[in-house]
N, C-alpha and C positions, 0 to 999 in steps of 0.2 A: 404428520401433516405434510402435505406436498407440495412443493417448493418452486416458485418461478423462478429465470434467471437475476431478474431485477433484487431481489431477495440474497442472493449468493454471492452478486454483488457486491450489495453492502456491508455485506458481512466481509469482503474482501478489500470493503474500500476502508473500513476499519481496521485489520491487519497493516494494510498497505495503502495508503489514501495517495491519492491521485495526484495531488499536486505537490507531490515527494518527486515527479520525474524531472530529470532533465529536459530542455527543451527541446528539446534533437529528437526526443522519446516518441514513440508512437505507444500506450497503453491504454488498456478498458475491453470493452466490448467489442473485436475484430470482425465478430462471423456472426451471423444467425438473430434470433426474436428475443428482447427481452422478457417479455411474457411467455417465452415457451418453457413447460414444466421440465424439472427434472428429476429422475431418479438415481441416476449412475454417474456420476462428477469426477472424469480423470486429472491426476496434475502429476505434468510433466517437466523436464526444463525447455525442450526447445520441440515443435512440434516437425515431425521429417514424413516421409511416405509410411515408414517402417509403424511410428506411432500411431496412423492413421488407420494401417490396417489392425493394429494391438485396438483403437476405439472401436471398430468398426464389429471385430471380435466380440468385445465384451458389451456390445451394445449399449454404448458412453452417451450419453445426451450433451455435453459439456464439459469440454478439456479446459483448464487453466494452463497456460506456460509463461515459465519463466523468460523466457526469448520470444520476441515477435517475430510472427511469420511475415508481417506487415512493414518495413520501415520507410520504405517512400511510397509516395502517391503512387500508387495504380493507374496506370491507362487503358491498360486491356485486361482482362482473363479467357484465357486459352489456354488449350490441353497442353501444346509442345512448348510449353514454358513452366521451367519446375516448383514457382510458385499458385501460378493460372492452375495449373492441375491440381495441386495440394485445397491450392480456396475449391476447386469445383470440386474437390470428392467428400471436404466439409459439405458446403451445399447441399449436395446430392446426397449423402445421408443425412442429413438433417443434423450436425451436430454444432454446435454453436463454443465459439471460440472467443477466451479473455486471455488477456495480457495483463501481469503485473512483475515490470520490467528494475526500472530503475527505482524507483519507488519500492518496490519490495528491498534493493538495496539499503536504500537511506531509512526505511523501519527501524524502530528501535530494534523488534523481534526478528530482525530480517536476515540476510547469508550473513555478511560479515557477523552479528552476535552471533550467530549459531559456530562459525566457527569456533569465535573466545567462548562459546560456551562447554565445546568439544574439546578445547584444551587446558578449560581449568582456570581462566583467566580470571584476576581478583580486581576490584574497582575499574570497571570497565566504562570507558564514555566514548562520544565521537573525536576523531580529529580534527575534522573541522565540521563545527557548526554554521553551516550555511544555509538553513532552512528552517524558516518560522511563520507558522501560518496564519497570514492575515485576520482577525478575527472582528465583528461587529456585536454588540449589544441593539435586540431588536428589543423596543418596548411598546403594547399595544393596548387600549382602552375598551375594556369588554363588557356588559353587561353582565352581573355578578350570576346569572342564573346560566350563563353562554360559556362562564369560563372555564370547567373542564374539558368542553369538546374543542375550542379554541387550541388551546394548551397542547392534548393530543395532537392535534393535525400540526400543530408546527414541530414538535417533536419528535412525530414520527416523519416528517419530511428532511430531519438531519437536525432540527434546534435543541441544545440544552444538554449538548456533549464539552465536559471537563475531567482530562484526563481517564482515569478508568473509571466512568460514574457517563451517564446518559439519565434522559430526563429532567434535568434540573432547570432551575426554574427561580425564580422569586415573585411573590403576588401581595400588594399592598392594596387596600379599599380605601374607595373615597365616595365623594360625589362628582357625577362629571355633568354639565349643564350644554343645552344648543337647543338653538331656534331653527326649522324647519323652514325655508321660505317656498315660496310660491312655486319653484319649480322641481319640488323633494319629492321621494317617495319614502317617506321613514318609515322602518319599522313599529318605532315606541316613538310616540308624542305625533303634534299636530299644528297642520301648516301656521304657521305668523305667531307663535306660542312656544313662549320659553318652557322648555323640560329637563327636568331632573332627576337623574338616572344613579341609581346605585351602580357603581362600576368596580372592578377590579382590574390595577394597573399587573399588568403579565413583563417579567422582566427575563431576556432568554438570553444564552449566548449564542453566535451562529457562526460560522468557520464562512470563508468566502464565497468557497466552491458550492456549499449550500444555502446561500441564501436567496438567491432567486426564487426555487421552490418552495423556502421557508415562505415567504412575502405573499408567494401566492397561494397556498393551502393557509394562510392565516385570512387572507382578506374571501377566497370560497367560501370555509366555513365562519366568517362573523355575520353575527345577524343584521350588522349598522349598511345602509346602503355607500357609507363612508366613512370605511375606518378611520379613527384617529391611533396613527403610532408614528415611532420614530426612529430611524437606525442611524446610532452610535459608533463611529470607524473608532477602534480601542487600538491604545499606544501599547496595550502587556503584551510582550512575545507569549507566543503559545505553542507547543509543542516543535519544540525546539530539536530537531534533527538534524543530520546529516551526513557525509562521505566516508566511509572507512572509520571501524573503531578502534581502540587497544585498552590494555590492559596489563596488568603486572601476571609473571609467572607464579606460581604457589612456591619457585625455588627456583633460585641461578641455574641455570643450564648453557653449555656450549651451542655454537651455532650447529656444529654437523650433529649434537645431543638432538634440540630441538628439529634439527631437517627431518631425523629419524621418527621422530614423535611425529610430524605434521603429518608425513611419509604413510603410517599407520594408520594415521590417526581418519586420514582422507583416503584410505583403503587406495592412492595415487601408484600405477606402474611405473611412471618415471619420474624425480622430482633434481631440480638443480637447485642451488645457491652459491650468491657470492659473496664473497668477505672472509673474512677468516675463521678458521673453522675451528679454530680454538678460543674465541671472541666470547667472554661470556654474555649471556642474554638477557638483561632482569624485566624490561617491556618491550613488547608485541603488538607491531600496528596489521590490523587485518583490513585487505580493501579485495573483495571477492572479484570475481573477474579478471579487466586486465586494468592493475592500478599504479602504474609505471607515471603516469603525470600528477602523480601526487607524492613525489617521493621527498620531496622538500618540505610538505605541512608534516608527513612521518616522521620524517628526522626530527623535529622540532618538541618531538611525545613519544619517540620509539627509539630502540635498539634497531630493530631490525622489522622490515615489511615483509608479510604473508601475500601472496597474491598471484596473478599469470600473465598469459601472455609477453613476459619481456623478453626484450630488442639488443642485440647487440650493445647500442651504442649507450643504450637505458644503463644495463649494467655498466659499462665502462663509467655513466656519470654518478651510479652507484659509489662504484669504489671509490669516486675523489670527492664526493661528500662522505663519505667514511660509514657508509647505511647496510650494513647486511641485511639482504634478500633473501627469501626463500620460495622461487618458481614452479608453485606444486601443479600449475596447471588452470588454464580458466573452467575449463569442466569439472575438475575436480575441484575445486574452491566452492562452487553453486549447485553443483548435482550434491552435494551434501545435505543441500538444504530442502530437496523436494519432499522428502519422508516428511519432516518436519512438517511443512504446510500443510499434508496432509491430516496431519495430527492437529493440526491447529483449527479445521477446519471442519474436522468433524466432533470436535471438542465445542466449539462453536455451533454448529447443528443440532448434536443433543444436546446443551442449552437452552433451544428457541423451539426444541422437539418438530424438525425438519427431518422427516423422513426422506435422507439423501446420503448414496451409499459412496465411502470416496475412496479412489482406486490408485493407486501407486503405478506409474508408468514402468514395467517390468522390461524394456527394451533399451539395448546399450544403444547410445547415442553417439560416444565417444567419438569421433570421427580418425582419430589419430590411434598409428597401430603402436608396439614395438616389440625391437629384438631379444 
């Protein structure tokens, strides 16, 4: 079956849902038509000229990247600017560009597990849980012959997702009763005359980010010219995520042990660490990218932090909180993770039998050489 981008989406905002990013984040849909179809679905970590012409090659309709090409407002696009030319050669091939940034980090499925999942790690949770998605109880009054296509349309509009379970639901009948007055158009019953409807009360959960569209694909398709429902702001935390995870090793190992392993492990040319390298290691906080400002919630669940980008003076506050680090690199922490999405992704396609081919970005990115 062939697949629009809107569709690929969702299936990505289910991996990686939206409002997992930081605010700072720019992520979703960057470039191009949500309705334009696709066949050929590239995922990359960060999109460059080089990847553009590897899409262009393989005739891609739709790259995902794990870095946005986008992070401030735009004012202009223009050729002799090396972003203005990157958007203009999307453009002009037609091919349409998503982002899932930070939000793919804070996934439960997302780089950080893939790491502990790469090195074996046992009882694996977040560091810190800073993220729980506001959630609403819609409840809505349907006529009992109206209430499967009701049901559908809010539920394929995002309603009735708990945990790994979609569609859900709960539906109790009653009578529901209303007067018509003088300036109605009702469906069932008649002006100045009490009527009495078999009804079935529809009870949904709805995540924040989609209930707007829930509300409004519920009130299109009901047949009442005024629905009666009602949404419920709920006190349950619900998917509970957030920043860097860890996890126990399968077995003690030293710090320069584990550098060697991570080293491997991240196919990484160069890797540093600090602390002692005789230090044994028995938990692992992984924060992909550069995770140098969370070294204090680490310490607090870890031996020692996986991660890149650190700073001179990071490490020096390293050693006097007593935290060994291991510096494998911010590309090599998250370029680990692209193979993966793409498995996730097409695992997820043939699922939903979307004929949609997904192509592993085969181009070094790495920007950093060495000796």
């Amino acid at each position: 079956m062939h697949t629009n981008t809107r569709k690929i989406i969702k299936v990505m905002d289910q991996l990686a849902p939206q409002h997992l990013k930081e605010e700072w984040d720019n992520v979703g849909l960057m470039v191009g038509y949500p309705n334009k179809m696709i066949e050929n679905l590239m995922v990359t970590l960060e999109v460059t000229e080089a990847v553009i012409d590897e899409a262009i090659e393989k005739n891609v309709d739709m790259i995902i990247s794990h870095h946005p090409l986008i992070y401030k407002p735009v004012k202009k696009i223009i050729e002799n600017d090396p972003i203005g030319h990157m958007l203009l050669r999307l453009i002009k091939n037609d091919i349409n560009l998503f982002v899932a940034h930070t939000n793919l980090d804070t996934a439960y499925e997302g780089t950080s597990k893939r790491v502990c999942d790469l090195l074996e790690l046992r009882n694996v949770d977040y560091i810190i849980k800073d993220f729980s998605n506001l959630h609403y109880k819609v409840q809505v009054f349907v006529p009992r012959e109206n209430t499967d296509e009701v049901m559908e349309a809010m539920t394929n509009a995002g309603a009735g997702f708990y945990g790994n379970y979609d569609a859900c639901g709960f539906k109790s009948e009653g009578i529901g009763q209303f007067r018509p007055n003088e300036f109605s158009n009702p469906t069932i019953g008649t002006q100045g005359e009490l009527t009495f409807v078999e009804e079935v009360k529809l009870e949904v959960l709805v995540s924040k980010e989609h209930l707007p569209q829930v509300i409004t694909a519920m009130i299109n398709k009901h047949p009442y010219e005024t629905p009666a429902y009602d949404i419920l702001k709920l006190e349950n935390k619900f998917d509970e995520q957030g920043t860097g995870m860890y996890g126990y090793l399968q077995k003690p190992m030293t710090l320069r042990e584990l550098t060697e392993t991570v080293k491997q492990t991240l196919n990484s040319k160069m890797i540093r660490f600090i602390g002692n390298p005789d230090r044994k290691i028995y938990k692992v906080g992984v924060i992909t990218g550069a995770g140098a400002d969370f070294m204090a919630d680490v310490k607090a669940v870890a031996d020692v932090l996986i991660t890149g980008d650190m700073k001179y003076h990071e490490a020096q506050a390293a050693l006097q909180m007593d935290l060994g680090v291991i510096d494998a690199g911010h590309f090599e922490t998250e370029q680990i993770y692209v193979e993966k999405l793409g498995e996730l992704l097409q695992q997820a396609f043939e699922e939903k039998s979307y004929d949609v081919n997904v192509i592993i970005s085969e181009v070094d990115i790495n920007p950093f050489n060495t000796l």
